[in-house]
PDB file of N, CA, C, O and CB in Angstrom:
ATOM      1  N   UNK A   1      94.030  66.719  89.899  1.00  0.00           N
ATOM      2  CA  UNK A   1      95.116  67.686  89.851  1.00  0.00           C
ATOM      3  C   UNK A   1      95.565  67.991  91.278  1.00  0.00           C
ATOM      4  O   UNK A   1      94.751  68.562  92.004  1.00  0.00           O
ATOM      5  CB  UNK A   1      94.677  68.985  89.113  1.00  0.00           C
ATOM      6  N   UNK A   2      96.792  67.669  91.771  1.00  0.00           N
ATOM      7  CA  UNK A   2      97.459  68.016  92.833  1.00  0.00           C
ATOM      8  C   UNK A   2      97.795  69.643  92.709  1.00  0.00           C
ATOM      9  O   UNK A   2      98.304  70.325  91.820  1.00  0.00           O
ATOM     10  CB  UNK A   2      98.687  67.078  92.938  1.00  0.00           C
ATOM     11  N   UNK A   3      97.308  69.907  93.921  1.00  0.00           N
ATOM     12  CA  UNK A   3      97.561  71.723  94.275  1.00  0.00           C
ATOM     13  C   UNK A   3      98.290  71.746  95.548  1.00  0.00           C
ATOM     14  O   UNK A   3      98.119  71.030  96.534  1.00  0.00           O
ATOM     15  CB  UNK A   3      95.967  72.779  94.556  1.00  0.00           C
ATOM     16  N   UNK A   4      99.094  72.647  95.365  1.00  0.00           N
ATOM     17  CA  UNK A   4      99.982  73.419  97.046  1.00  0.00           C
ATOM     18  C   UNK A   4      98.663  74.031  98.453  1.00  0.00           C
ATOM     19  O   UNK A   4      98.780  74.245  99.660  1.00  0.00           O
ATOM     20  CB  UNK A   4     101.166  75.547  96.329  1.00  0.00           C
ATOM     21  N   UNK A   5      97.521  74.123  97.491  1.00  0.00           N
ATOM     22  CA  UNK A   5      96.727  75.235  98.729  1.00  0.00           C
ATOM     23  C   UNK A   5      96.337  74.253  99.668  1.00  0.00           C
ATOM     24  O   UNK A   5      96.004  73.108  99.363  1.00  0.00           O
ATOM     25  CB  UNK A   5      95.170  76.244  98.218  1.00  0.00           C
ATOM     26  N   UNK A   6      96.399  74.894 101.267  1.00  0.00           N
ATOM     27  CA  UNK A   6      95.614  74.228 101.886  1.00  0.00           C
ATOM     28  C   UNK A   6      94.575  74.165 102.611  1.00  0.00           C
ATOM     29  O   UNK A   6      94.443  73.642 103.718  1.00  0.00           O
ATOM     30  CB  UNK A   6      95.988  73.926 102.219  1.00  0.00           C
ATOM     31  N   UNK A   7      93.632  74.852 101.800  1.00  0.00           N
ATOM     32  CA  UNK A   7      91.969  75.341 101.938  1.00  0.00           C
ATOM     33  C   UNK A   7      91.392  74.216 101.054  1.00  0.00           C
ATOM     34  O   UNK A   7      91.874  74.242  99.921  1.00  0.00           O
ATOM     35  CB  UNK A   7      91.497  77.131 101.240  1.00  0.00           C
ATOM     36  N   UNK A   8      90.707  73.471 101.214  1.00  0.00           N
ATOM     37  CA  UNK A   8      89.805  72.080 100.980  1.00  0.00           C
ATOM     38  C   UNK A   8      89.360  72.788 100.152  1.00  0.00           C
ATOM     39  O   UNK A   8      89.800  72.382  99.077  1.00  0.00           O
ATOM     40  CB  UNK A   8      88.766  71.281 102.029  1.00  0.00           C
ATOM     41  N   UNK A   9      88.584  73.826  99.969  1.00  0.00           N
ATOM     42  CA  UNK A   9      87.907  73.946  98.837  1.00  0.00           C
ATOM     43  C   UNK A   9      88.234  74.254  97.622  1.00  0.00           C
ATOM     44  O   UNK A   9      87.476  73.996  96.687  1.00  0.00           O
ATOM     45  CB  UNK A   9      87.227  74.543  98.994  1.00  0.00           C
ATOM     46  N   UNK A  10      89.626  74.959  97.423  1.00  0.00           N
ATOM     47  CA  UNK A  10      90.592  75.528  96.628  1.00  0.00           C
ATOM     48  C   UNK A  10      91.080  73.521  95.916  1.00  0.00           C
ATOM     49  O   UNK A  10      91.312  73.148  94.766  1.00  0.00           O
ATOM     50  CB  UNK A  10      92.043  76.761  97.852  1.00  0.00           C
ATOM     51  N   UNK A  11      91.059  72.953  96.862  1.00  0.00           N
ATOM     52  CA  UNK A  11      92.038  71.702  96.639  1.00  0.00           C
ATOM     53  C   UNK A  11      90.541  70.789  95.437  1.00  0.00           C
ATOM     54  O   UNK A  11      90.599  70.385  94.276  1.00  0.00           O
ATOM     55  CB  UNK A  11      92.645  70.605  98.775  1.00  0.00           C
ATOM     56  N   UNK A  12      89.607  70.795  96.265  1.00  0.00           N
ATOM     57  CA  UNK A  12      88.814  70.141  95.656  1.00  0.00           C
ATOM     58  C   UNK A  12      88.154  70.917  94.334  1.00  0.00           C
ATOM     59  O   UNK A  12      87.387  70.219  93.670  1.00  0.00           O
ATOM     60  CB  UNK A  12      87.943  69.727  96.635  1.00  0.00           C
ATOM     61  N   UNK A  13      88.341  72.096  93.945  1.00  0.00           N
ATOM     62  CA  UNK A  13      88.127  72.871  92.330  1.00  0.00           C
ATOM     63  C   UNK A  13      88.657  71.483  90.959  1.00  0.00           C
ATOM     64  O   UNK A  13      89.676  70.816  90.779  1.00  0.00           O
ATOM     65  CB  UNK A  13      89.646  74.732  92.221  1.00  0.00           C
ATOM     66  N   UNK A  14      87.669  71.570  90.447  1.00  0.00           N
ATOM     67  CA  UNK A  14      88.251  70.999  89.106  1.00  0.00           C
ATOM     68  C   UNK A  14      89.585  71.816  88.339  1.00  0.00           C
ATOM     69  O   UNK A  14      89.943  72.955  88.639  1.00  0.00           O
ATOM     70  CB  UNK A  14      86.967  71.015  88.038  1.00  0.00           C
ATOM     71  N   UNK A  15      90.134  71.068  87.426  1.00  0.00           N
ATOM     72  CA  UNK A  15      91.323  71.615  87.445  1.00  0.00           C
ATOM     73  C   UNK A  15      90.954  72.772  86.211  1.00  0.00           C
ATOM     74  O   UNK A  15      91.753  73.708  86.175  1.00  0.00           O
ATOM     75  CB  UNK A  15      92.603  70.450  87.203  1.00  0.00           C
ATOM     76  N   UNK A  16      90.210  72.800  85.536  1.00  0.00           N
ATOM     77  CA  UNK A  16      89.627  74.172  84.360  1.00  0.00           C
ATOM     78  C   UNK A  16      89.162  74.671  85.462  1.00  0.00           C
ATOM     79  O   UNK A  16      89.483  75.859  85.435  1.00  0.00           O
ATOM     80  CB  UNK A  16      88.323  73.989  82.894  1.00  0.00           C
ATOM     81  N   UNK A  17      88.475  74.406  86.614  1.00  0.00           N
ATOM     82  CA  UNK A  17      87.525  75.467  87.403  1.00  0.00           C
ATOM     83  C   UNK A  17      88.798  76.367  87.949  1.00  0.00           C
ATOM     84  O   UNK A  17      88.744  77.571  87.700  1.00  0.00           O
ATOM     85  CB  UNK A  17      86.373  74.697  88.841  1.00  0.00           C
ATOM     86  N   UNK A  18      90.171  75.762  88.824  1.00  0.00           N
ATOM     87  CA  UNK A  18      91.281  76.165  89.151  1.00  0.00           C
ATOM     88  C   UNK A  18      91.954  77.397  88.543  1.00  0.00           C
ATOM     89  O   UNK A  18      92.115  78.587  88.814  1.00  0.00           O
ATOM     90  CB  UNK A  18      91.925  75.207  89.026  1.00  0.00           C
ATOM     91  N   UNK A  19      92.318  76.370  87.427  1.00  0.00           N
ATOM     92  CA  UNK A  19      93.476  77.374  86.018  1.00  0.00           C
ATOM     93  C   UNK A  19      92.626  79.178  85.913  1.00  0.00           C
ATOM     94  O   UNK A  19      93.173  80.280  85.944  1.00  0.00           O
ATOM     95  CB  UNK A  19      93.174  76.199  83.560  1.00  0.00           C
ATOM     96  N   UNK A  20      91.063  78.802  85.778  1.00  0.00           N
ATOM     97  CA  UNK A  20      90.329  80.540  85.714  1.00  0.00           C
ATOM     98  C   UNK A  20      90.527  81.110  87.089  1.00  0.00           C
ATOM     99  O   UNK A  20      90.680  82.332  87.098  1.00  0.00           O
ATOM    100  CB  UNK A  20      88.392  80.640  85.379  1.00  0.00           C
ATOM    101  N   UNK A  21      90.557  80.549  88.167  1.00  0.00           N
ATOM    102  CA  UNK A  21      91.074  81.386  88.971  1.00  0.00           C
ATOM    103  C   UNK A  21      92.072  81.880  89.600  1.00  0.00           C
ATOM    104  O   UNK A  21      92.087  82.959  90.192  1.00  0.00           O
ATOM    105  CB  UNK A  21      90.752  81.316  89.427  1.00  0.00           C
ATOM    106  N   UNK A  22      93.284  80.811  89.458  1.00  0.00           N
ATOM    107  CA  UNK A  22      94.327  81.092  90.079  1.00  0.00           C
ATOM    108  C   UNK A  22      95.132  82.743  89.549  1.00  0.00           C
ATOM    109  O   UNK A  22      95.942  83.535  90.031  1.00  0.00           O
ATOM    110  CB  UNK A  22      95.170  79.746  89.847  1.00  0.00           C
ATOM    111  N   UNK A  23      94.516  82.642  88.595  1.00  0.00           N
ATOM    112  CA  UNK A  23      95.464  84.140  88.171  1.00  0.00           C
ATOM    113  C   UNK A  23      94.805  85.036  88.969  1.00  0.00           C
ATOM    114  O   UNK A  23      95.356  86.114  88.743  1.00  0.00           O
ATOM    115  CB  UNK A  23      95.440  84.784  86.429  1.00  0.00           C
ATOM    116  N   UNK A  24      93.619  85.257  90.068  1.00  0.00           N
ATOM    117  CA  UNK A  24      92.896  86.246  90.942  1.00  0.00           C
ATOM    118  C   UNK A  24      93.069  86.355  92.658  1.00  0.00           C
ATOM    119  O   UNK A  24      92.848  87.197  93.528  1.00  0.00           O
ATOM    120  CB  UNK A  24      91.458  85.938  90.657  1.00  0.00           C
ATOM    121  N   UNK A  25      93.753  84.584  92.548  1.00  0.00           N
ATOM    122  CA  UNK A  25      94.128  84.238  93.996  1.00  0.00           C
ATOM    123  C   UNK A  25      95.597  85.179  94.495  1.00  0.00           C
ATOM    124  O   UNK A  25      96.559  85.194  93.727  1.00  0.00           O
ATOM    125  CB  UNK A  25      94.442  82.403  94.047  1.00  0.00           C
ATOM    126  N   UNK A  26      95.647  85.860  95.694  1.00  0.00           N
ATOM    127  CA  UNK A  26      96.790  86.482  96.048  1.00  0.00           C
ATOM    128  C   UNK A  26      97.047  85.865  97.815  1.00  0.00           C
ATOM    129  O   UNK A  26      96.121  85.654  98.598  1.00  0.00           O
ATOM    130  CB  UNK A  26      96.531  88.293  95.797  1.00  0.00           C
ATOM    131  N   UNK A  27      98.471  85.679  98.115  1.00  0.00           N
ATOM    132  CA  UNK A  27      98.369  85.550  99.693  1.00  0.00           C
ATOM    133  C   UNK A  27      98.291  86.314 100.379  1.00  0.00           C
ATOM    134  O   UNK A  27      99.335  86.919 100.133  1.00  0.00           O
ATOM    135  CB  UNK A  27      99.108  85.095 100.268  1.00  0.00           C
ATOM    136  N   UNK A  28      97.636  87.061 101.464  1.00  0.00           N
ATOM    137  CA  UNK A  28      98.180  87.908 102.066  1.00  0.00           C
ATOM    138  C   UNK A  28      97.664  87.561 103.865  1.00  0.00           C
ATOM    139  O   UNK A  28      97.126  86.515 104.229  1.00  0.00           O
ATOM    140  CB  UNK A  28      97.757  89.329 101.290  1.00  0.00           C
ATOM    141  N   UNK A  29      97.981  88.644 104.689  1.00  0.00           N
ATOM    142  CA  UNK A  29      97.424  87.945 106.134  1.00  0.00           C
ATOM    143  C   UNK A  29      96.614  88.567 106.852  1.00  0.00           C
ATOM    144  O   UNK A  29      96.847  89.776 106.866  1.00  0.00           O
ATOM    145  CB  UNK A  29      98.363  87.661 107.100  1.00  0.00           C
ATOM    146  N   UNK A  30      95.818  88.272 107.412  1.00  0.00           N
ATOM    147  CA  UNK A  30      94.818  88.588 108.052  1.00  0.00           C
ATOM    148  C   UNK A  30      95.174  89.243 109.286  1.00  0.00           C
ATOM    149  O   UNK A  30      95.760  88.491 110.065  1.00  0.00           O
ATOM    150  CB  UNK A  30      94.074  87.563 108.195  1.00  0.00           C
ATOM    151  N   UNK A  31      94.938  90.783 109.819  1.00  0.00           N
ATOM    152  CA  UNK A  31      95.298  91.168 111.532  1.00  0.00           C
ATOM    153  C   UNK A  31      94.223  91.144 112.311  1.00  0.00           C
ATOM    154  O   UNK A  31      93.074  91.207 111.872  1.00  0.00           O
ATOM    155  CB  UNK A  31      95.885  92.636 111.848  1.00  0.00           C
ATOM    156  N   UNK A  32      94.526  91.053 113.518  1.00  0.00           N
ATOM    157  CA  UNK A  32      93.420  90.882 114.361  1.00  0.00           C
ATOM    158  C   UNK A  32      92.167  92.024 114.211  1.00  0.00           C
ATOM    159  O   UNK A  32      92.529  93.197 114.121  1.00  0.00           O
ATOM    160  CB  UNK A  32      94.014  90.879 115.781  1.00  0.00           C
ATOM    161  N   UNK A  33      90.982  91.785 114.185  1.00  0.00           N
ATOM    162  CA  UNK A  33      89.768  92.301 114.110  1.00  0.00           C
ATOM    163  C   UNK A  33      89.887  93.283 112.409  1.00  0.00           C
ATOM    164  O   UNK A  33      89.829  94.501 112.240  1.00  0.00           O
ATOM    165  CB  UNK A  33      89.482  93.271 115.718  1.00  0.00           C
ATOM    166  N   UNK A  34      90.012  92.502 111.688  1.00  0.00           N
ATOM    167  CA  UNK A  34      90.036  93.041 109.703  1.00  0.00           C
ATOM    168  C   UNK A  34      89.173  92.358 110.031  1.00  0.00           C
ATOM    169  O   UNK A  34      89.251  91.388 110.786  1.00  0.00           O
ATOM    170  CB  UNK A  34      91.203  92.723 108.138  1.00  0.00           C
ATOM    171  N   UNK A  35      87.856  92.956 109.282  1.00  0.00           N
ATOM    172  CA  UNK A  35      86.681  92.723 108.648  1.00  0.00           C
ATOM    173  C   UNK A  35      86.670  92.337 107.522  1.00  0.00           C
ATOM    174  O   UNK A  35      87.458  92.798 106.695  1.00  0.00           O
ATOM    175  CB  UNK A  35      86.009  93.567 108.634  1.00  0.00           C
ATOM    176  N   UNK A  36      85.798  91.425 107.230  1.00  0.00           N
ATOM    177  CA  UNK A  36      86.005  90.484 106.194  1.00  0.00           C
ATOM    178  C   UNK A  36      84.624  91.020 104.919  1.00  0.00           C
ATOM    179  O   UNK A  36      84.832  91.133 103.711  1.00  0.00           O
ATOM    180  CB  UNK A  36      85.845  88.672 106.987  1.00  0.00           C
ATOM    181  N   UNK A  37      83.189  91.291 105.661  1.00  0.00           N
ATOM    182  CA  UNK A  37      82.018  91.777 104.995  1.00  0.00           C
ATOM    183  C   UNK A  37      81.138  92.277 106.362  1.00  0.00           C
ATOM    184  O   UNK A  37      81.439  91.885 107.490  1.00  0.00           O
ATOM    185  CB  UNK A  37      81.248  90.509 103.970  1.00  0.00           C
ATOM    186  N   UNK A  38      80.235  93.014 106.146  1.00  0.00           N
ATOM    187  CA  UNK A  38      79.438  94.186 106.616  1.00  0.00           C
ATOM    188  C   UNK A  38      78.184  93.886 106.008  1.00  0.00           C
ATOM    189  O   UNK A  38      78.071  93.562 104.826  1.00  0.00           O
ATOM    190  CB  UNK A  38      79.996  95.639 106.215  1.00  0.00           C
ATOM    191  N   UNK A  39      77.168  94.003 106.882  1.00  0.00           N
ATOM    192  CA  UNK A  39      76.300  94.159 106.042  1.00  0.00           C
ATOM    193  C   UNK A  39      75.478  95.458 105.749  1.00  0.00           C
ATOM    194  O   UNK A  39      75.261  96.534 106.306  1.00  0.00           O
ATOM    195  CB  UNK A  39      75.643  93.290 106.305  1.00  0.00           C
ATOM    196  N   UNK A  40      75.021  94.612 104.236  1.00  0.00           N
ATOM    197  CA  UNK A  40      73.937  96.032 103.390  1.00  0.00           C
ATOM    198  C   UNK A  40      75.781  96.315 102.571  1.00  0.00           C
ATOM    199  O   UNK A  40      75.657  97.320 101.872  1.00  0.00           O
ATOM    200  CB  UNK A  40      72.861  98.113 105.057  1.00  0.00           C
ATOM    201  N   UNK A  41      76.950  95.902 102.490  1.00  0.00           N
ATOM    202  CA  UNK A  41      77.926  96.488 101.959  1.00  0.00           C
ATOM    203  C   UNK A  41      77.707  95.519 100.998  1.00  0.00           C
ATOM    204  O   UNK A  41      77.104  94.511 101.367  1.00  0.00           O
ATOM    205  CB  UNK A  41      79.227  96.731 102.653  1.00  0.00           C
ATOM    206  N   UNK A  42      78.225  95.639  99.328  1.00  0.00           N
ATOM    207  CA  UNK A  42      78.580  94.929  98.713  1.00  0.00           C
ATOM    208  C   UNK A  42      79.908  93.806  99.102  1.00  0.00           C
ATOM    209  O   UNK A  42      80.568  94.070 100.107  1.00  0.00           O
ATOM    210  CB  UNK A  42      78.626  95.689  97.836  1.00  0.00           C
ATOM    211  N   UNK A  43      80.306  92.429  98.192  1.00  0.00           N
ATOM    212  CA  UNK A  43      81.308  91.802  98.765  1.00  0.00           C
ATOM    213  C   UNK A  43      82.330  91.964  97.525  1.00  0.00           C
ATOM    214  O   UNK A  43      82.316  91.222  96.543  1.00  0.00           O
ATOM    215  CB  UNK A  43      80.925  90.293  99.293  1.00  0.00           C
ATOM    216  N   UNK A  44      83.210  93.034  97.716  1.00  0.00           N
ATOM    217  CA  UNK A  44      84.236  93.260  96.695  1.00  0.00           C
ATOM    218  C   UNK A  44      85.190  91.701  96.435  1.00  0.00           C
ATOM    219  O   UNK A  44      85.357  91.220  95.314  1.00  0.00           O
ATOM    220  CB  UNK A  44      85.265  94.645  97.313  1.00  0.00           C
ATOM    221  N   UNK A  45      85.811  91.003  97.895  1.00  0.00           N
ATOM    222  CA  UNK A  45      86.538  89.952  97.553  1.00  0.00           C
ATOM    223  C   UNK A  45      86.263  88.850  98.571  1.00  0.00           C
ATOM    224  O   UNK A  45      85.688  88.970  99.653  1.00  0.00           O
ATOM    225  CB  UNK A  45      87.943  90.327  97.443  1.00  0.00           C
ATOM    226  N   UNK A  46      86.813  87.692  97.988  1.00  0.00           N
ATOM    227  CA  UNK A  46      86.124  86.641  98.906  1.00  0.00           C
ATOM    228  C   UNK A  46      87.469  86.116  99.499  1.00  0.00           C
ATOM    229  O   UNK A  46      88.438  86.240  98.751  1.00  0.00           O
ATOM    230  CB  UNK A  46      85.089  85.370  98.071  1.00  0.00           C
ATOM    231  N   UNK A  47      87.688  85.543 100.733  1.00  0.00           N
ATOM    232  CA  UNK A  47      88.823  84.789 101.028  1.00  0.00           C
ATOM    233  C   UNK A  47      88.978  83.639 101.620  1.00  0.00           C
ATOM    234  O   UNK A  47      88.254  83.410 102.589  1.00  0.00           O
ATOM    235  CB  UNK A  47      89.446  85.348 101.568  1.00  0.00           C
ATOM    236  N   UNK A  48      89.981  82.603 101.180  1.00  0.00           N
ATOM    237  CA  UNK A  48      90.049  81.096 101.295  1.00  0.00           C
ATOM    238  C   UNK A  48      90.767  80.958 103.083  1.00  0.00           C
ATOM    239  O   UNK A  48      91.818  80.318 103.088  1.00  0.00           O
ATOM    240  CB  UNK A  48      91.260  80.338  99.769  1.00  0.00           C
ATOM    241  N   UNK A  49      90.563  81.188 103.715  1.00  0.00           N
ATOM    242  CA  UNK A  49      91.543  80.591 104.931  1.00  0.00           C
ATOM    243  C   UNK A  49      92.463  79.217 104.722  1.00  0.00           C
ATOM    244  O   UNK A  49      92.094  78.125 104.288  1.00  0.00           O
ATOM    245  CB  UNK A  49      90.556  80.223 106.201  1.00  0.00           C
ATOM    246  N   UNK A  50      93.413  79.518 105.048  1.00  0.00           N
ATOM    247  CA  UNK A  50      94.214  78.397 104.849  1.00  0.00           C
ATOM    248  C   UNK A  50      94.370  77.879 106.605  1.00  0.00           C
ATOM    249  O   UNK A  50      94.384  76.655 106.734  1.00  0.00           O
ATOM    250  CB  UNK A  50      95.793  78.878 103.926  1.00  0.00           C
ATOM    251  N   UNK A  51      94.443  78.400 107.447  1.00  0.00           N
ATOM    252  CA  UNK A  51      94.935  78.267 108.883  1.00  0.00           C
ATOM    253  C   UNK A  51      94.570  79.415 109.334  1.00  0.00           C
ATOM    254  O   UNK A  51      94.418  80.400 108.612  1.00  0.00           O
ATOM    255  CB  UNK A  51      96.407  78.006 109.153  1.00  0.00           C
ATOM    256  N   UNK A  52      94.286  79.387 111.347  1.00  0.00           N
ATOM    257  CA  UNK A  52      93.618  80.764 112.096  1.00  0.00           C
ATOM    258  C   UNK A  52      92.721  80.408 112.595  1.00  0.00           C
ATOM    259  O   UNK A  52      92.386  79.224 112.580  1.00  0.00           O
ATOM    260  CB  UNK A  52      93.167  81.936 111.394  1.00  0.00           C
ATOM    261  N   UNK A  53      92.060  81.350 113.193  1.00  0.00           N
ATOM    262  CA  UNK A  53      90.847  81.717 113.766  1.00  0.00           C
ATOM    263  C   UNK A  53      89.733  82.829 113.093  1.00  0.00           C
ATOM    264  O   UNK A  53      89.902  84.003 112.763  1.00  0.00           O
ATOM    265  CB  UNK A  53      91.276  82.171 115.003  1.00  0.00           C
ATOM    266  N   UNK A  54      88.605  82.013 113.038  1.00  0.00           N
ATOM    267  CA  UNK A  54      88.216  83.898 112.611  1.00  0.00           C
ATOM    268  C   UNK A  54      86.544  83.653 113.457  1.00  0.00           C
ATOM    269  O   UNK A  54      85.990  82.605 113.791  1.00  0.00           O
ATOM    270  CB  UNK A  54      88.031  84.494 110.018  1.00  0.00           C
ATOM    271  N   UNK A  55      86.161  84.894 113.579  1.00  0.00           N
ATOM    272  CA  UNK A  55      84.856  84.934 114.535  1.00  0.00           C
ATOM    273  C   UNK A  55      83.589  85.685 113.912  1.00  0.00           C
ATOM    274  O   UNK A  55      83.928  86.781 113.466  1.00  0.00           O
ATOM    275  CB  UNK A  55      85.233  85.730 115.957  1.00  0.00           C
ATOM    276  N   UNK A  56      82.659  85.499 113.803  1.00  0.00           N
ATOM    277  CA  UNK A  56      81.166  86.268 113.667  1.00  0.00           C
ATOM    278  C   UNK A  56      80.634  86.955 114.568  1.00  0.00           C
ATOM    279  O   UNK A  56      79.886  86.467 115.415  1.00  0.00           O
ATOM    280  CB  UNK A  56      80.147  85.507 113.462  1.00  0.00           C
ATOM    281  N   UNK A  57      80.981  88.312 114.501  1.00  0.00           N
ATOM    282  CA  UNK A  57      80.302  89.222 115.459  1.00  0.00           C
ATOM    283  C   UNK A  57      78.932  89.677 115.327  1.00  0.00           C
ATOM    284  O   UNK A  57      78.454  88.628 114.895  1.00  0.00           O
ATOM    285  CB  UNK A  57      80.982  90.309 115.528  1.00  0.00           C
ATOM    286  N   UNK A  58      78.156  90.314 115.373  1.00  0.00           N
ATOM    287  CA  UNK A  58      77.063  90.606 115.529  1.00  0.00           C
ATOM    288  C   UNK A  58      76.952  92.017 116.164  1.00  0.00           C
ATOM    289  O   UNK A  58      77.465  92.254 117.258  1.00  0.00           O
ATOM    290  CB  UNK A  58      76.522  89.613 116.155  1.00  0.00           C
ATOM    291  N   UNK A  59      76.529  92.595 115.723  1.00  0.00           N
ATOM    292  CA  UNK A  59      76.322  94.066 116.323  1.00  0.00           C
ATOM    293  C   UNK A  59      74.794  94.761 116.681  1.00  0.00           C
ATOM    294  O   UNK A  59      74.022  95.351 115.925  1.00  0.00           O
ATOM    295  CB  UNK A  59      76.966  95.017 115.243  1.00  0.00           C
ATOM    296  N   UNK A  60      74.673  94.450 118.149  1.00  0.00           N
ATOM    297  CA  UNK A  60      73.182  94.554 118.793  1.00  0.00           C
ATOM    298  C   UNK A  60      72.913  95.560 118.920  1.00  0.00           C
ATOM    299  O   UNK A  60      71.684  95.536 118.989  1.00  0.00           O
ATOM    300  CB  UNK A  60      72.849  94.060 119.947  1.00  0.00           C
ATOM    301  N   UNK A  61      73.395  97.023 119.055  1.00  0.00           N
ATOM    302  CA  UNK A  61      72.811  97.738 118.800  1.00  0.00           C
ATOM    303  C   UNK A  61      74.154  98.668 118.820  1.00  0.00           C
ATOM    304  O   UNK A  61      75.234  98.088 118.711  1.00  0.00           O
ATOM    305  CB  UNK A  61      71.606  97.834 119.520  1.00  0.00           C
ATOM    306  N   UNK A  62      74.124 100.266 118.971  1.00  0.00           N
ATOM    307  CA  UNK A  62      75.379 101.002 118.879  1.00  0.00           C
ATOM    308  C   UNK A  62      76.182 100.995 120.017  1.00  0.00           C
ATOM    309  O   UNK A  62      75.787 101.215 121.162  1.00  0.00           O
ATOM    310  CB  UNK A  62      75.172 102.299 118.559  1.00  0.00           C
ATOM    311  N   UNK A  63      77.077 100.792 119.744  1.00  0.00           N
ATOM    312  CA  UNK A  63      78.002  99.808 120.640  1.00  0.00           C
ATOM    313  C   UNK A  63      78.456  99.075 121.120  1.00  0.00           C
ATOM    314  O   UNK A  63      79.455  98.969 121.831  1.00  0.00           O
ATOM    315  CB  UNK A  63      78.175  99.666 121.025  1.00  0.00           C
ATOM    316  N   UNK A  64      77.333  98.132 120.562  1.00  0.00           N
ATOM    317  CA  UNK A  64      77.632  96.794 121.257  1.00  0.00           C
ATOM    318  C   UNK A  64      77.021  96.415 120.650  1.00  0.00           C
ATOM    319  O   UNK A  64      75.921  96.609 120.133  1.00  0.00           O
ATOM    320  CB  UNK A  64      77.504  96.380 122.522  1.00  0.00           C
ATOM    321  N   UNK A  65      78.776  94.954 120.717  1.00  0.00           N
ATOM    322  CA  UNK A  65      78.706  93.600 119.600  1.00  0.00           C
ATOM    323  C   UNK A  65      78.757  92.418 120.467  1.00  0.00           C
ATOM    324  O   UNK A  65      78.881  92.548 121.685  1.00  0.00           O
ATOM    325  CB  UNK A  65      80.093  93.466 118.410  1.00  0.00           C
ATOM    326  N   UNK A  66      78.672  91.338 119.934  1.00  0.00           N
ATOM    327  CA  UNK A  66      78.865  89.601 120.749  1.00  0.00           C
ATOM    328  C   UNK A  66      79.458  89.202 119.582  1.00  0.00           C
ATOM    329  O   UNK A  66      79.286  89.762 118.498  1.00  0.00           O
ATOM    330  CB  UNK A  66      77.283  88.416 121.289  1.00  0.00           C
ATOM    331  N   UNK A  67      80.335  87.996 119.829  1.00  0.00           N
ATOM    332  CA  UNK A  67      80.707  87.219 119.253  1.00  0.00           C
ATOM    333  C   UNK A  67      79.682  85.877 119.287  1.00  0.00           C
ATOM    334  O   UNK A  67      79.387  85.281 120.323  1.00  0.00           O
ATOM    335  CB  UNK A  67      81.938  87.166 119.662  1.00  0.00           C
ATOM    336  N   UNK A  68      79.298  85.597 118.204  1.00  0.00           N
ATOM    337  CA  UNK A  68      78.241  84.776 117.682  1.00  0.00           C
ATOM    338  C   UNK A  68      78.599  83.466 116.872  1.00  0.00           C
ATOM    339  O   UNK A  68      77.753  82.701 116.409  1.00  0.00           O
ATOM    340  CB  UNK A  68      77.457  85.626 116.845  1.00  0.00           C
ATOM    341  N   UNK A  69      80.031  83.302 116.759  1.00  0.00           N
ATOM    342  CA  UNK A  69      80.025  82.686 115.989  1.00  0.00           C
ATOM    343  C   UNK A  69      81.746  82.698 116.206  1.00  0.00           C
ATOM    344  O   UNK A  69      82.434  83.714 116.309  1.00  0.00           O
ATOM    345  CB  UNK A  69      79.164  83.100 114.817  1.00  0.00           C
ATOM    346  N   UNK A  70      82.197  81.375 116.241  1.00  0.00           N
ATOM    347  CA  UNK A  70      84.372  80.563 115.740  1.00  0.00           C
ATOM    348  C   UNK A  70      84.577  79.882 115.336  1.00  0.00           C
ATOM    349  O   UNK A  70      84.368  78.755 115.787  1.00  0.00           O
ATOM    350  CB  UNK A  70      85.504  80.017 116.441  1.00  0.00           C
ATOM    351  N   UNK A  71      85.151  80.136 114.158  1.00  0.00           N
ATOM    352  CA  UNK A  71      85.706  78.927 113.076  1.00  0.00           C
ATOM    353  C   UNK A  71      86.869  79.042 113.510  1.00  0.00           C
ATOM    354  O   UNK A  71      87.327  80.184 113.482  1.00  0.00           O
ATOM    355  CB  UNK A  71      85.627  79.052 111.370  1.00  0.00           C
ATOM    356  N   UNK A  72      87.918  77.720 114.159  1.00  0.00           N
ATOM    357  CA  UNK A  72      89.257  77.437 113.720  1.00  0.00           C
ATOM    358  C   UNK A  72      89.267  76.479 112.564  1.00  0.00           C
ATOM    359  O   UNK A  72      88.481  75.569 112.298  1.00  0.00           O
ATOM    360  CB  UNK A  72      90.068  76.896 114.841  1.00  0.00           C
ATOM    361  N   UNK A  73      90.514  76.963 111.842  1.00  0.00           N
ATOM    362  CA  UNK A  73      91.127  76.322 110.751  1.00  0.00           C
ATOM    363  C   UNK A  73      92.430  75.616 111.074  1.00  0.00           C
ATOM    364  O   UNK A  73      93.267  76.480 111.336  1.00  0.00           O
ATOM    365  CB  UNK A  73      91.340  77.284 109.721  1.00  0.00           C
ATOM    366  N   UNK A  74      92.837  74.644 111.145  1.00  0.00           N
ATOM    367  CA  UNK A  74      94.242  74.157 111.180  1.00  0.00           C
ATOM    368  C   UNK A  74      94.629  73.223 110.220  1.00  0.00           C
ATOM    369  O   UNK A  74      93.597  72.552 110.188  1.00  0.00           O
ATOM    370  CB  UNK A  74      94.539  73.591 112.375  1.00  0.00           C
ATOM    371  N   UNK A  75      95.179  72.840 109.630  1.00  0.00           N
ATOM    372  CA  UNK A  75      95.727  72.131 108.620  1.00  0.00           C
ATOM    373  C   UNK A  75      97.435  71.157 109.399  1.00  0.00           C
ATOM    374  O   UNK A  75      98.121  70.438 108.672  1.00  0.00           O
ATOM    375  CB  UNK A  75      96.010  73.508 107.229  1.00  0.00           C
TER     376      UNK A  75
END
């Protein structure tokens, strides 16, 4: 099944695995430093990157974080 998305993993879903989710998928955009999950927080929603940057911070103690971690995405 050919799909528009261009997140590999969205593309590679079987097409019954697809059809149950697409009615939950929404676009929207990411601003600089939106948090994605926290921990000890539950994960209300999950999100596909299509294109961007996004980074893994780490928070060493109060006040201070490192960046630990960069995924670019480009398509």
């Amino acid at each position: 099944m050919e799909t528009s998305f261009k997140n590999e993993l969205l593309r590679r879903l079987s097409a019954p695995d697809l059809t149950l989710l697409q009615p939950h998928l929404e676009g929207r955009h990411l601003g600089l430093t939106t948090h994605l999950e926290q921990a000890s927080v539950p994960i209300d929603t999950v999100d596909f990157f299509e294109s961007g940057l996004g980074s893994m911070v780490a928070k060493l103690r109060a006040e201070v974080e490192a960046e630990v971690g960069l995924i670019a995405l480009t398509v």
